[in-house]
C-alpha positions in Angstrom: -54.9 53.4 -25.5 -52.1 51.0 -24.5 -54.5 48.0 -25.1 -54.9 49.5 -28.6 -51.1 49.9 -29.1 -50.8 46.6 -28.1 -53.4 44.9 -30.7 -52.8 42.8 -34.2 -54.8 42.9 -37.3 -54.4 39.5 -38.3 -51.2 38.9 -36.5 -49.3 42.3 -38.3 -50.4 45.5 -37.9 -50.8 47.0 -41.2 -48.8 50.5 -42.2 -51.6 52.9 -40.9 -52.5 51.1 -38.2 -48.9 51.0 -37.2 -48.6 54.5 -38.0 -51.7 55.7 -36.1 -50.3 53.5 -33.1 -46.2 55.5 -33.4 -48.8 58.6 -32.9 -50.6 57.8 -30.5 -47.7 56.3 -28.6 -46.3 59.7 -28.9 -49.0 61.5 -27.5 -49.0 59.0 -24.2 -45.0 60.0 -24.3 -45.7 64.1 -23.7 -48.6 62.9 -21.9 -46.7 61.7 -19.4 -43.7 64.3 -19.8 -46.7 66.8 -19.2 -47.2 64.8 -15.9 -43.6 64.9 -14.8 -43.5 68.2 -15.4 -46.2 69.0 -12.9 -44.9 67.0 -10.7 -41.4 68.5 -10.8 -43.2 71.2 -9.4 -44.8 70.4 -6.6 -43.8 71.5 -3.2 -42.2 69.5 -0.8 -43.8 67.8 2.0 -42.6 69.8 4.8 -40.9 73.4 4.4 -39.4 75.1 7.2 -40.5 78.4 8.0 -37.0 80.4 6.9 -37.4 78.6 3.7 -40.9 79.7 3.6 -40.0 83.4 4.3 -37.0 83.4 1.9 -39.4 81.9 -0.7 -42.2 84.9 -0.2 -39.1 87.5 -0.1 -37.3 86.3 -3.3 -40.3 85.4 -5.4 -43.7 86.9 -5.2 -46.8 84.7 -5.1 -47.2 85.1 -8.8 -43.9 84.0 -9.6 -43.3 81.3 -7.2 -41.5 78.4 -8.5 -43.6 75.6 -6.4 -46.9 74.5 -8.2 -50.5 75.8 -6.9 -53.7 74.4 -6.7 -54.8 77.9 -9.3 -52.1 76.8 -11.6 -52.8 72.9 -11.8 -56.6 73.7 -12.4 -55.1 76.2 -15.3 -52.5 73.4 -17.1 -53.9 70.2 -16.2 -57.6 70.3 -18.7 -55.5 70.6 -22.0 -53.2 67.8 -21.3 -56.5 66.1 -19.6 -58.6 66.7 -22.9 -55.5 65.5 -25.3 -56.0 61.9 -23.3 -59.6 62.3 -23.7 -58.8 62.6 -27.5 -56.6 59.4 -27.7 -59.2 57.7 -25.5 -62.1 58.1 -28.2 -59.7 57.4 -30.8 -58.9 54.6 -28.9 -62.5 53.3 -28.3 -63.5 54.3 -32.0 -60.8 52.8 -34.1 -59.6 49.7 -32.0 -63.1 48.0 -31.8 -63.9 48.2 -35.3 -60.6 46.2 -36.3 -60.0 48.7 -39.3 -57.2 48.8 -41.6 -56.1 51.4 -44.5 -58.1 54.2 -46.1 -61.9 52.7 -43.8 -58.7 54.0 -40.5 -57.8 57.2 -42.0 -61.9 58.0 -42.8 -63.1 56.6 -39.0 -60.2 59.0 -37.3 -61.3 61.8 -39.5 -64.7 61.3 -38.7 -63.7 62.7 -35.2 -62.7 65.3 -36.5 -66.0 66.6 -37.2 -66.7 68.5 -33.8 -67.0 72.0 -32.4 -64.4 71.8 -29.8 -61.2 73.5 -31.8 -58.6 71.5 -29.6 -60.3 68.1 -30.4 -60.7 68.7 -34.1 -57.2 70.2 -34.4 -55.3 66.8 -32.5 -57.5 64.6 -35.0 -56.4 66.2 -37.7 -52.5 66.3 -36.6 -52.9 62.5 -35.8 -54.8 61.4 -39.5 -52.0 63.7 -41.1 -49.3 61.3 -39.3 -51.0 58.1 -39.7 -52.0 59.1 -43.1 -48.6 59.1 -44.4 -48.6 55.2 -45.2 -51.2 55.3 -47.1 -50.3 58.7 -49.1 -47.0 56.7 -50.1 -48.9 53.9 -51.7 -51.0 56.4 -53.4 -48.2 58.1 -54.8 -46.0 55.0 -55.8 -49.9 53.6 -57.9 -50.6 56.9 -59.5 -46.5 58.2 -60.4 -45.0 54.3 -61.0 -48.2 52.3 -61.3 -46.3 49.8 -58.4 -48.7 48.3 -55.9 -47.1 46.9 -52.7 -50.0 47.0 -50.9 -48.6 43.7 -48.5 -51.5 44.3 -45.7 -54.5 44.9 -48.4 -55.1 48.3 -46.7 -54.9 50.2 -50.3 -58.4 50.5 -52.7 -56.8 49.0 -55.5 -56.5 45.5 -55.7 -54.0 43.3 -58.1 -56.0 40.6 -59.3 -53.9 37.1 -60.1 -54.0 35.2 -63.0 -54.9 31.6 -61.4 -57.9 34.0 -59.3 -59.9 33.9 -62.6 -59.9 30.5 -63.3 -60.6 28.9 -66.6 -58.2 29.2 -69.9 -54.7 30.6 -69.2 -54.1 33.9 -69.2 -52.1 35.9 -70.9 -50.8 38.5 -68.0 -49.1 40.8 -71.1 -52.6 40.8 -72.9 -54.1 44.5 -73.0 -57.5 42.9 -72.6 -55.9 41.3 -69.1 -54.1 44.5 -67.9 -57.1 46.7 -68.3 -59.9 44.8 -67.7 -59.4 41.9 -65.1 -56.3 43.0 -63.4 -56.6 45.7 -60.9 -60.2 46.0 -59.8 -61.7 48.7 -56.8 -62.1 47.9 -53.8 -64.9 50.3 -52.9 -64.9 49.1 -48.9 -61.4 51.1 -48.7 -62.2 54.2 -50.6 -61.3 56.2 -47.3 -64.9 58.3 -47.3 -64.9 60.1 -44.2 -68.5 61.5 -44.6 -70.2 60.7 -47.8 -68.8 63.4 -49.9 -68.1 66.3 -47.2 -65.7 68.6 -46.7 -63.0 66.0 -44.6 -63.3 63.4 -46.9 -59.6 62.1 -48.4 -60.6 61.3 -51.8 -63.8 60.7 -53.2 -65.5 57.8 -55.4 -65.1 59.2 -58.8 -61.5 60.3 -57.9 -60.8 57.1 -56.6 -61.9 55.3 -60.0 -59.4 57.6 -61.7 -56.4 57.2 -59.5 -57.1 53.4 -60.6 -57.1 54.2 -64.3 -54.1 56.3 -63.9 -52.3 53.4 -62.3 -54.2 50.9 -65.1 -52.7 53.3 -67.6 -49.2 53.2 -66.6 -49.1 49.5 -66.3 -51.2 49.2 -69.7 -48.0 51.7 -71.2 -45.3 49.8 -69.9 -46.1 46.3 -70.3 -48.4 46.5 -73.3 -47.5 49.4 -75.1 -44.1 48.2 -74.2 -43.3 51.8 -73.8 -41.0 51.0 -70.7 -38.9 54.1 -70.5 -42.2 56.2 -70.4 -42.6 58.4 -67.2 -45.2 60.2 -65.7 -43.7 63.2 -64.5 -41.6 65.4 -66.6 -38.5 67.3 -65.9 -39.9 70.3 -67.0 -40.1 73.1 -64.3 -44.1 73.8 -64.9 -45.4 70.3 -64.2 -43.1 69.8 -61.2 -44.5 72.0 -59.6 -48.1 70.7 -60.2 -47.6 67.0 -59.7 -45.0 67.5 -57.4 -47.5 67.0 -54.6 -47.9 63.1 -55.3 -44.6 62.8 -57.5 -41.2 63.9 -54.9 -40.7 63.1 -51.7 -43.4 60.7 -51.1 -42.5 60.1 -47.5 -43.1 63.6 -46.2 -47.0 63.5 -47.6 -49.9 63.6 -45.5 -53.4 64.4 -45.4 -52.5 67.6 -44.3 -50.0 68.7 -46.8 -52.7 67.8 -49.2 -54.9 70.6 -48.4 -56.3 73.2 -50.6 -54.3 76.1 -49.0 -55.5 79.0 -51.2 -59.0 78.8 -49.4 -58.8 79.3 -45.3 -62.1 79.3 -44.7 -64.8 76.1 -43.6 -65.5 75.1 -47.2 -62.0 74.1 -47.7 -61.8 71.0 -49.7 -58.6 68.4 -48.7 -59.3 66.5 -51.7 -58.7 69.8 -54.7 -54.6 69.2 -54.5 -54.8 65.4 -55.3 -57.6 65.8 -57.9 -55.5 68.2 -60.1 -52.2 66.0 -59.3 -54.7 63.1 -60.3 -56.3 64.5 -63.4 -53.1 66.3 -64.9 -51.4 62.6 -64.9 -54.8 60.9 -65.9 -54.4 63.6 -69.1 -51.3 62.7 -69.7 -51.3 59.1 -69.7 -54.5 58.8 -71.9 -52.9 61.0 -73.8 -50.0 58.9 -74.2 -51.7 55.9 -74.6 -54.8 56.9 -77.3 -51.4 58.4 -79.2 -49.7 54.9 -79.4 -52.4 52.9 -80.5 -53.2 55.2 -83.5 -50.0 56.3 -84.6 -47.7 52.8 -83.4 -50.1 50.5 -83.4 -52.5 51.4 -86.4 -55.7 51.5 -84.1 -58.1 52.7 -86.8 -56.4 50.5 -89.7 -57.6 47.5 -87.6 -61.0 48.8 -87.2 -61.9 49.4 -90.5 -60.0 46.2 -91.7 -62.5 44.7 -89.6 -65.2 46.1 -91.2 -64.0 45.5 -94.5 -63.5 41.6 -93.9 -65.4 40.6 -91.3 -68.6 42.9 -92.1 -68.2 42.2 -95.6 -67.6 46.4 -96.8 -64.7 45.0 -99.5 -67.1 44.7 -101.8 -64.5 43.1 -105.0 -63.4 40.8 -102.3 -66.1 39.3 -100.9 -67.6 38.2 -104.3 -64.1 37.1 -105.7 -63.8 35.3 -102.1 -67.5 33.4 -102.7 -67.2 32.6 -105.9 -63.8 30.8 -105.4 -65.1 29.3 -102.4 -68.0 28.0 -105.1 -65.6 26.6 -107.9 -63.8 24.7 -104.5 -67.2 23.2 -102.5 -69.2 22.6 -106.1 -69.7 19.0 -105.9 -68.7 18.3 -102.6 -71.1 16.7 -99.9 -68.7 16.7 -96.8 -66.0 18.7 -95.6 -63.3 15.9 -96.1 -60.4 16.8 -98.1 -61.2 20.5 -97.2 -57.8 21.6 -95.4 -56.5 25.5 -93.6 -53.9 25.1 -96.5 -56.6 24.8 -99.3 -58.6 28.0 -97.6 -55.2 30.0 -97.4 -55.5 29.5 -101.0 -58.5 30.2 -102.0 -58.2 33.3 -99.6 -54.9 34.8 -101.3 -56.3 34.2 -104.5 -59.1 36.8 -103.6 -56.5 39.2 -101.8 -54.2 39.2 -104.8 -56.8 39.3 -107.1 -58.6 42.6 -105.9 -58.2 45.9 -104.6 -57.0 44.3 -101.0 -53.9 43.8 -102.4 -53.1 47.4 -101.5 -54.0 47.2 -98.0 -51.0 47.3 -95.3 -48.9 43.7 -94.4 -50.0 44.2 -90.8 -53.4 44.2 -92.3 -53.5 41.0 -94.5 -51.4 39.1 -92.3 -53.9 38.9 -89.7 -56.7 38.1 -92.1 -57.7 34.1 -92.0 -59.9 31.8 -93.4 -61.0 28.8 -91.0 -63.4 26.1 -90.5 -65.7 25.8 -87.1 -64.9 23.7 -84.8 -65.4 23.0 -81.1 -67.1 26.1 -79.5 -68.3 27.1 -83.1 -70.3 24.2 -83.6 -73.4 25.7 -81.9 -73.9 28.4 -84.4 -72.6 26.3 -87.6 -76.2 25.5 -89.0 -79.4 27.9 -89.8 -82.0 26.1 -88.5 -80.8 22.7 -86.4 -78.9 20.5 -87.3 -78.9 18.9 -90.8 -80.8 15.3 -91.3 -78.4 12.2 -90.7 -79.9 10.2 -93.4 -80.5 11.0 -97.2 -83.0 13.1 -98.6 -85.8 11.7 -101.2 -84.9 13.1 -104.5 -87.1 15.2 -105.7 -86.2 14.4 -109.5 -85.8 11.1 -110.6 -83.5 12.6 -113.1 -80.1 11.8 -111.6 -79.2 9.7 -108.1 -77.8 13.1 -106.4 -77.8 12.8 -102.3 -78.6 15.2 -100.4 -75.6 17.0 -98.8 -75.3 15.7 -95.1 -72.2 18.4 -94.6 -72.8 21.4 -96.7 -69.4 23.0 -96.5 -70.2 26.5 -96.4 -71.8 26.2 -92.9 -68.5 25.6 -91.6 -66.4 27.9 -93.6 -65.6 31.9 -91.7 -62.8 34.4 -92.2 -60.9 35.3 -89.0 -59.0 38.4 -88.2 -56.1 38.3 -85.5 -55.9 40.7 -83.0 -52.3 41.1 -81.2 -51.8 43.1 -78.1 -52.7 46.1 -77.2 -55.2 46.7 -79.3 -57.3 43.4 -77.8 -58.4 45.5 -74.7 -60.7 47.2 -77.1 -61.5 44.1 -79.0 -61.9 42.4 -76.4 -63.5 38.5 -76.5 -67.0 39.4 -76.4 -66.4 41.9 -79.5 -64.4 39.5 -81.0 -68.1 37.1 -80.8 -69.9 39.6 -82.3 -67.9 40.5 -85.0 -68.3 36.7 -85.4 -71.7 36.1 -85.1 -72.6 39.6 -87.8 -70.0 38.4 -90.2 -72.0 34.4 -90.3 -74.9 36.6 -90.7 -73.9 39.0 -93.3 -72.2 36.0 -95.1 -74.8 33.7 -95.6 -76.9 36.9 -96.9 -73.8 37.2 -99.0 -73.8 33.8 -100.4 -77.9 33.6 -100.8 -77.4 36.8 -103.1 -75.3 35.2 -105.2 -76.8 31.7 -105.6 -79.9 34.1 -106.5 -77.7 36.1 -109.0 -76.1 32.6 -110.4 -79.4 31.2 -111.0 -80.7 33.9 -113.2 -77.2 33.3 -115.4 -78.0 29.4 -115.0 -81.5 30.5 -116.1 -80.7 32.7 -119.3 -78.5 30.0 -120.5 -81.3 26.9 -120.1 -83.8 29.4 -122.0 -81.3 30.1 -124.8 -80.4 26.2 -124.4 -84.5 25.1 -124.7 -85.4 27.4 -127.3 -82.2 26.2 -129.8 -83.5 22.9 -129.0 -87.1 23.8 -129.7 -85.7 25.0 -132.9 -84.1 22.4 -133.8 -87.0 19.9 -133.9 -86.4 18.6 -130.6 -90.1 19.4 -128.9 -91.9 18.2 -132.4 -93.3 15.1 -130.5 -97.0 15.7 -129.0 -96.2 14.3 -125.9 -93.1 16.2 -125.6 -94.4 19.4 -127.2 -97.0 19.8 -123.9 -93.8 19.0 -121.8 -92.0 21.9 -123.2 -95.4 24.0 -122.3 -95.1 22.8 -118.8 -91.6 23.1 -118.1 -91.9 27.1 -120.1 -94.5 27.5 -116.9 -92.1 26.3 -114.2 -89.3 28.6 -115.4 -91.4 31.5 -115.2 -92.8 30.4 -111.9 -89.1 30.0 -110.9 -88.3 33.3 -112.4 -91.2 35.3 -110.3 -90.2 33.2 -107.4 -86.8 34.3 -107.6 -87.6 38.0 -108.3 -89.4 38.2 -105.0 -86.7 36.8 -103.1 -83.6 38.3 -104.6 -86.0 41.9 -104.1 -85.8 41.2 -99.9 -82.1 40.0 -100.4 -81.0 42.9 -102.2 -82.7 45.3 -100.2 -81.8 43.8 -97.2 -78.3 43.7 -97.6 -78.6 47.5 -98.7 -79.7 48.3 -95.8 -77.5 46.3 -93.8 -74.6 48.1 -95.6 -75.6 51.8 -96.2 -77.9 52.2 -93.0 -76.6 50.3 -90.5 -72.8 49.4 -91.3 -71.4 52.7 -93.0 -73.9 54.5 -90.1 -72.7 53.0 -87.3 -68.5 53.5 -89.0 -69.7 56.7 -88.9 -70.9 57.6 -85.8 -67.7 55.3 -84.1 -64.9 57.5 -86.0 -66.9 60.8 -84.3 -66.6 59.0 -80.8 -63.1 57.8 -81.7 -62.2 61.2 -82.2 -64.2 63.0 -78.9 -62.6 60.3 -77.0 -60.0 61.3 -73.8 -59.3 57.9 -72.3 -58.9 54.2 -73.4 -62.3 53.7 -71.7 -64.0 56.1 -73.9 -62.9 54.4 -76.8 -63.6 50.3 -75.3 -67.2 52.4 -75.0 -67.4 53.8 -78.5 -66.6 50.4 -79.7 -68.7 48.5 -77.7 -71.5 50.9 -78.7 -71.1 50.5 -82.6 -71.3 46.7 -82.0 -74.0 46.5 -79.7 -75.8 49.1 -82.1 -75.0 47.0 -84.9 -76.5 44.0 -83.6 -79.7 45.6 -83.3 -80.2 47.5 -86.1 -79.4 44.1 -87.6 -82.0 42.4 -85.6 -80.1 39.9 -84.2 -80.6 40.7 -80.9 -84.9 41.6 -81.0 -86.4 39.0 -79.4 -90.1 40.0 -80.7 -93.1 40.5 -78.9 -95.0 37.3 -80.2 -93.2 34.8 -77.7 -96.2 32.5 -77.7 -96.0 31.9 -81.2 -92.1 31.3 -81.0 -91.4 34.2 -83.4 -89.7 37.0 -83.2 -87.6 39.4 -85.6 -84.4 37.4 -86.0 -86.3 33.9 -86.1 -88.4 35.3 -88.8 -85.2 37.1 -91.0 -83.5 33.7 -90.6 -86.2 31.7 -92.0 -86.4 33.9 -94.9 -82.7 33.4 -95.7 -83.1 29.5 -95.3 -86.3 29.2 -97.3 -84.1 31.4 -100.0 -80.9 29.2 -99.5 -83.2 25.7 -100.4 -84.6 27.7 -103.2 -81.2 28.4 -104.4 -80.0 25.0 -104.4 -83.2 23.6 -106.3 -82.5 25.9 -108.6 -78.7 25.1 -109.4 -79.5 21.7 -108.7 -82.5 21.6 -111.9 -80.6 23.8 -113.8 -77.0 22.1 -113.8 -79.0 18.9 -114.8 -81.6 20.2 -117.5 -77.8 22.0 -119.0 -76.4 18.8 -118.8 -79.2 17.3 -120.7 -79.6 19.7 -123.0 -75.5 19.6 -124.1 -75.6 15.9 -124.2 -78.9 16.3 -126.3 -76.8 18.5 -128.5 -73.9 16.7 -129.2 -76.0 13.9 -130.2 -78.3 16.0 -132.7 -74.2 16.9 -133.9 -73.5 14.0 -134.6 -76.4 13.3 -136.3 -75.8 16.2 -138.3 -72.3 15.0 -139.3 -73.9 11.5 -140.3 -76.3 13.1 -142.8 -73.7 15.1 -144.4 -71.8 12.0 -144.8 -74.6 10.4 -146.5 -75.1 7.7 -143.8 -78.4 7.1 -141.8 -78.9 10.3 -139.4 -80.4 8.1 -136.8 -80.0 4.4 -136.6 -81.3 3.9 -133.2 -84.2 5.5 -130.9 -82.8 8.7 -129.2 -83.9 8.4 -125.7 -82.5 11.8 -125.3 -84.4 13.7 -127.2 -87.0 15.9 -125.3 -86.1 14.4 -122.3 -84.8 17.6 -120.1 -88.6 18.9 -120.6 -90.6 15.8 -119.7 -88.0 16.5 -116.2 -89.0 19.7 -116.5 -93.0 18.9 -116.2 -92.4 16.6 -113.3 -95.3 17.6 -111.0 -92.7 17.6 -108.1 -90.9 20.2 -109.3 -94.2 22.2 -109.6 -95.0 21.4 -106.2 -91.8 22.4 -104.3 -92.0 25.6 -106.3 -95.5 26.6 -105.1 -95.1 25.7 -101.7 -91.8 27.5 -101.2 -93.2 30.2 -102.8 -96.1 30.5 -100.5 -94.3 29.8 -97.4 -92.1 32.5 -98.1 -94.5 35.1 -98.7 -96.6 33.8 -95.4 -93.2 34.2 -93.3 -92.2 37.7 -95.0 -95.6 38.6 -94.4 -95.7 38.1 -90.8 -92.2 39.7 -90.6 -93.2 43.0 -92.3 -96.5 42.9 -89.6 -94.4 42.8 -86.8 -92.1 45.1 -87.5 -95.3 47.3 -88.5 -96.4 46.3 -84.8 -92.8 47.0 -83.2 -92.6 50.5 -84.5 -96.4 51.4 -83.7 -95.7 50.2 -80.2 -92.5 52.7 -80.2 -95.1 55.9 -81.7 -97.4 55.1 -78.8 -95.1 54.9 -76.0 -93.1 58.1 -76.8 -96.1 59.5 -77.4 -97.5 58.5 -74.0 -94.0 59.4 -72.0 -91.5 61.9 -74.1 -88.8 61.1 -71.1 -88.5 57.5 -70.5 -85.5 55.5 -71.5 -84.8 53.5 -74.1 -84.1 50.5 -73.7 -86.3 47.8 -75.4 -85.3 46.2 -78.6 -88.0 48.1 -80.2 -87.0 51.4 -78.6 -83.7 50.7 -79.6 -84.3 50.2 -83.6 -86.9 52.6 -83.5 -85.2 54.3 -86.1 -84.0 51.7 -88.4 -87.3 49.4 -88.5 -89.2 52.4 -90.8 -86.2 52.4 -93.0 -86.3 48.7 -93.4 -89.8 48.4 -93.5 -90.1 51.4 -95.8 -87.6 49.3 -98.2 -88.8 45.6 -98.0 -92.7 47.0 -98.9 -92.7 50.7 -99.9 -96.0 50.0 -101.4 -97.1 49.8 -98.2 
């Protein structure tokens, strides 16, 4: 016992350890006072025989005042057995080098016997050496404070220069909840894996360490600093006042169920409802704040409104300024943040998100990628570093090498607290759905533009037609030709903008409004800050796949899967767009300059003069471009490579959701948790929609 009294942990004793060793130091102390006692009592050496007689006359052997070999073997086993006690305790604790709550669980465990003195000293001795460790439990779950010097506590305080890498922000929400104080499971004091002795359990432990996370997250997030845990009032003194007075008197055995006397008693019901009525309170407190102080929900749904594209006016004010800006451009030089911030408040001011909240819009930004963005700026690889071939010899137009809407996204700020639900990894998604969502966006309307383009180059060609301007033979079997490739264009276009349309329906009823849907429910069940980081999380994650931008596919061999397949269909649309606007804005451009010539011919023969002096290389000229055989080409191959690809993606998607029928069907119970389990019911709805006649 002295040897362990004697021992360091590491050089310094930590608190229990100290603790345990004032006890046991103790004991040895009456030990020994026991001794002297005894031996105060024994007889002397040699007695003469009067003091022998005057003894037996004044005292009777019963009540003799010397000690007896009857009395000794009566008082001596209890003080023997209390040594034996210290001794295993001794043996037990001192060679496993323990420290905190693993101490106060090892000198419990010997508590576990059928001998009533032996159990009874245990527990007196974990009640005293348990008081250390009760005070740092009471000063983490009343004042979220943790001076834990000796690391003997199961929450740990995690440093910012520990995680490495950028610098942190210690007054971030997303660094207070997440990455600050972690559990140290090893020190959860378990005395017998969930019995009747053990000091705390593992769930109660994770919730003493949210209750501590929570008060920290209040006062330096929430900045809420006057905030308390316990109240004043009379009725919850009395039920927190277990953990919340006088720290320093708390034990383990204080902390005992005393309504229930008999062996089922649990130690650990006192602390869970001190525990659990502060964990109320706090999440209470904190779920409160971020609604009502910190516009929780405003931010959410702002964030589906910009980032997922749900303000409808908005977005297609936003793209078609963004149009009028990039038309004509082949780089993004001379595109600047202060030219987005106008094209951006243009849209804002010019639509209904004007009425949304100033701590709404002044988060909201438009930016262009750079650095870590870079990887996800273009579709499908990077673009070709040297010009295209024209396919019109028409006009000398290069190929763009930077297409400025690849680098173009909106951006919406998120201050503290609220980024410990919106955390880095949400913020990424948000991201990666909004590119996604936005080049659908912007394919729609190229698609939408065309058909305007379109209407106006048919009005345009048959004014010109009328006008004697397809009367040469040559010419005349041009116009015929270039009459095909617009309706070739037109049925093209038709099949595409029938996918995009119904696609991004889909997108926004099904799986967007949905999933908003399903996250205000969780918002509103929620108890905790966790439950709501969860509900979040979910909505993304559910989000992602029901977008199919997280399947993977079955066909790996083949290099195809879901997501490759949608993407191609969007970049195959995207190059069909630009062809179009490309031999549109030309054949317009020829067809007005055609005009203003036949004008002025017109003028000229209403002058009297000569109508035409010279030979009008103009005339008919936009339909001998028009019957370029290149144009025909590009038209039917794109064409067929997009049916081919929406083909094989409306097979797999058949195949994904057979495979789903025949695996419930085989095994009601089993989890989901493949992609195709996971969108089992969104693939019929999309499927049903992108070929409902089947």
């Amino acid at each position: 016992v002295e040897a362990v009294l004697e021992d360091d942990v590491d050089g310094v004793h930590c608190a229990t350890a100290r603790a345990l060793a004032a006890r046991m130091d103790k004991e040895l102390a009456e030990y020994h006072n026991h001794l002297s006692h005894l031996e105060s009592e024994l007889p002397p050496l040699e007695l003469s025989p009067s003091l022998i007689q005057r003894a037996r006359g004044m005292y009777p052997q019963s009540q003799s005042r010397y000690l007896t070999l009857r009395s000794v073997a009566a008082r001596l086993p209890p003080i023997r057995d209390r040594l034996r006690t210290l001794a295993i305790l001794a043996d037990g604790v001192g060679a496993c080098n323990l420290r905190g709550g693993k101490l106060l669980a090892t000198v419990l465990q010997h508590s576990l016997d059928g001998y009533t003195r032996h159990a009874e000293l245990v527990r007196s001795i974990a009640a005293d050496c348990s008081v250390p460790w009760y005070k740092l439990l009471s000063q983490w779950i009343t004042q979220g404070v943790l001076e834990d010097i000796h690391s003997e506590f199961f929450v740990k305080e995690v440093k910012p220069e520990m995680l490495g890498g950028d610098v942190v922000v210690t007054s971030s929400g997303f660094f207070t909840w997440h990455q600050r104080y972690v559990l140290v499971e090893g020190l959860i004091p378990l005395c017998s894996c969930g019995g009747l002795m053990d000091i705390i359990t593992v769930d109660l432990a994770r919730e003493v360490l949210l209750v501590g996370k929570g008060i920290n997250f209040i006062r330096y997030c929430l900045q809420d600093r006057d905030w308390e845990v316990v109240e004043n009032e009379a009725e919850e003194s009395t039920d927190e006042g277990a953990v919340a007075g006088h720290c320093q008197s708390y034990n383990f055995a204080t902390l005992m169920d005393a309504s229930d006397n008999d062996d089922e008693v649990r130690y650990v019901s006192t602390l869970h409802d001190a525990v659990m009525k502060s964990s109320a309170r706090i999440h209470s407190h904190i779920l409160s704040s971020l609604e009502k102080q910190h516009h929780m929900m405003q931010h959410l749904l702002a964030l589906k409104h910009f980032l997922f594209l749900g303000q409808g006016d908005f977005v297609s004010s936003f793209v078609e300024s963004l149009d009028q800006e990039f038309r004509g451009r082949t780089s993004i030089a001379g595109i600047y943040s202060h030219t987005l911030s106008a094209v951006l408040e243009g849209s804002l001011r010019t639509t209904n998100a004007r009425f949304l909240p100033d701590f709404v819009l002044g988060n909201l930004r438009a930016r262009l990628m750079t650095g870590k963005h870079d990887a996800d700026r273009y579709w499908m690889g990077p673009p070709p570093k040297a010009k295209e071939v024209e396919m019109t010899p028409w006009e000398d137009n290069s190929a763009s090498i930077q297409d400025p809407w690849d680098f173009i996204y909106l951006d919406y700020k998120i201050n503290n607290p609220l980024d410990a639900i919106v955390h880095e990894s949400a913020t990424d998604t948000y991201h990666q759905v909004f590119l996604f969502l936005f080049r659908l966006k912007r394919v729609e309307w190229m698609m939408n533009n065309s058909w305007r383009q379109s209407t106006a180059l048919n009005h345009a060609i048959l004014t010109e037609t009328k006008a004697g301007g397809a009367d040469a033979p040559v010419i005349c079997e041009a116009a015929e030709s270039s009459s095909f490739l617009l309706r070739r264009i037109s049925s093209t276009r038709q099949t595409m903008l029938h996918f995009i349309s119904n696609l991004q329906n889909y997108l926004m009823f099904e799986v967007l409004e949905g999933g908003w849907e399903g996250l205000v429910t969780s918002m509103n069940k929620a108890q905790s800050l966790d439950d709501i980081i969860r509900a979040h999380d979910s909505y993304l994650n559910e989000i992602v796949d029901k977008t199919l931008l997280g399947n993977e596919g079955s066909d790996k061999s083949n290099g195809k899967s879901l997501e490759n397949l949608l993407l191609k269909l969007l970049f195959i649309a995207l190059k069909f767009g630009k062809f179009q606007d490309h031999i549109f804005t030309n054949s317009l451009a020829g067809l007005e300059k055609a005009a203003k010539i036949r004008r002025k011919v017109e003028e000229r023969a209403d002058q009297g003069d000569w109508g035409r002096k010279t030979l009008d290389e103009e005339e008919g000229r936009v339909f001998l471009y028009l019957a370029n055989p290149q144009l025909f080409e590009f038209v039917e191959l794109t064409a067929k490579e997009f049916d081919k690809t929406l083909s094989d993606l409306l097979k797999m998607m058949s195949k994904q959701i057979d495979e789903v029928d025949f695996n419930s069907g085989m095994d009601d119970d089993q989890e989901e948790t493949g992609p195709g389990m996971k969108n089992q019911d969104a693939l019929p709805f999309l499927l049903f929609r992108l070929d409902f006649s089947g």
